[in-house]
C-alpha positions in Angstrom: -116.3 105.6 78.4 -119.7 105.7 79.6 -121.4 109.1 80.0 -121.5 109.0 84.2 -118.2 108.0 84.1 -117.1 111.1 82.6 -119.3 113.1 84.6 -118.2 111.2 88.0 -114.2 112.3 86.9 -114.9 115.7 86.3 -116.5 116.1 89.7 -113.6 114.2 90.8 -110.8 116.8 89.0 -113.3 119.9 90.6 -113.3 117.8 93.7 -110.1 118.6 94.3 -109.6 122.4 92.5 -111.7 123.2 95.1 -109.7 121.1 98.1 -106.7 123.1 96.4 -108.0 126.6 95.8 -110.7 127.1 98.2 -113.0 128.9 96.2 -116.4 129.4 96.5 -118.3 126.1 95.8 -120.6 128.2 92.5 -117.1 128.9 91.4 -116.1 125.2 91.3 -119.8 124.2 90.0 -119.6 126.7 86.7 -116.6 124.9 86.0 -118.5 122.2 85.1 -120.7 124.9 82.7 -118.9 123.3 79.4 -120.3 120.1 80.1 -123.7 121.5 80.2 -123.9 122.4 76.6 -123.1 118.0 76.2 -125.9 116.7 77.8 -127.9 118.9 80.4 -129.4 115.5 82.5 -125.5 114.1 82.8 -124.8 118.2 84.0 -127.4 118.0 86.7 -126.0 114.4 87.8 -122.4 116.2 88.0 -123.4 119.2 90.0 -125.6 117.3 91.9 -122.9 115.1 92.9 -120.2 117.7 93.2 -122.8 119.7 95.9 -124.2 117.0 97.8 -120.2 115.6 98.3 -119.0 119.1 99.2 -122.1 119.8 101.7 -121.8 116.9 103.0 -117.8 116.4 103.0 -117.6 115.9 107.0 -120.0 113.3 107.3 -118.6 111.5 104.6 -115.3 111.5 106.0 -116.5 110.9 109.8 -117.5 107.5 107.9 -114.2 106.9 107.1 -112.5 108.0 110.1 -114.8 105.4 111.6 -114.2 102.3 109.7 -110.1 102.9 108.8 -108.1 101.0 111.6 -104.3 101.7 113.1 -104.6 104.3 110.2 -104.6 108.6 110.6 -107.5 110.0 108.3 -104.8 113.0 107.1 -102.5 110.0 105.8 -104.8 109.2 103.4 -103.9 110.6 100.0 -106.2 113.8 98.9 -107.2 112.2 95.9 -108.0 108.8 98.3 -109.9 110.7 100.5 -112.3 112.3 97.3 -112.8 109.2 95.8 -114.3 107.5 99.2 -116.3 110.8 100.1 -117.4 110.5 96.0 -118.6 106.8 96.2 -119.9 107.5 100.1 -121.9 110.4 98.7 -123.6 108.4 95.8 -123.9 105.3 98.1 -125.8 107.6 101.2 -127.5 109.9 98.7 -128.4 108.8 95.9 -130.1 105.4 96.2 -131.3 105.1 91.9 -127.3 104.0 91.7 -127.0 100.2 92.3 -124.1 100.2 95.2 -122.1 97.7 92.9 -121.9 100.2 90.0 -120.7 102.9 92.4 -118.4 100.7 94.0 -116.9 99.5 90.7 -116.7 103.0 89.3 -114.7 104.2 92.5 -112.2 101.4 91.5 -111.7 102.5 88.0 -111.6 106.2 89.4 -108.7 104.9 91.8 
């Protein structure tokens, strides 16, 4: 497994600890702490990606509301709806990822 790809899945799993427990998003960020001590550059990717996703959570999802047809955004599985605002984030926000790699690691997340 490629070093982004376990980054991009463990701001998936704090992705949704925080849709579930509504803490604080520092909390949810210092759970990704023991991943820090691995490799600091793949730790600022994570929390970089976990913040701008979070800050930016309802633009992300007006984009989906927008392109979904004859289909309710709150039918879309949780875990659905954080991997699209994921792969929307790096897609919008962080234009060094080649859209095809973050559209084929949103697959393999799904």
């Amino acid at each position: 497994m490629g070093k982004r790809r376990k980054a991009r899945e463990l701001v998936l799993q704090n992705l949704y600890a925080f849709e579930i427990s509504g803490n604080p998003i520092e909390a949810v960020i210092e759970a990704l702490s023991p991943f820090a001590c691995e490799d600091e550059e793949l730790f600022d990717f994570a929390a970089a990606l976990l913040r701008k996703t979070i800050h930016n959570s309802e633009i992300l999802d007006r984009h989906v509301v927008e392109t979904v047809k004859n289909w309710k955004f709150e039918r879309i599985a949780l875990l659905d709806r954080l991997i699209l605002r994921l792969a929307l984030c790096e897609l919008l926000f962080f234009e060094e990822i080649p859209p095809k790699v973050t559209i084929n690691e949103a697959i393999d997340l799904a």
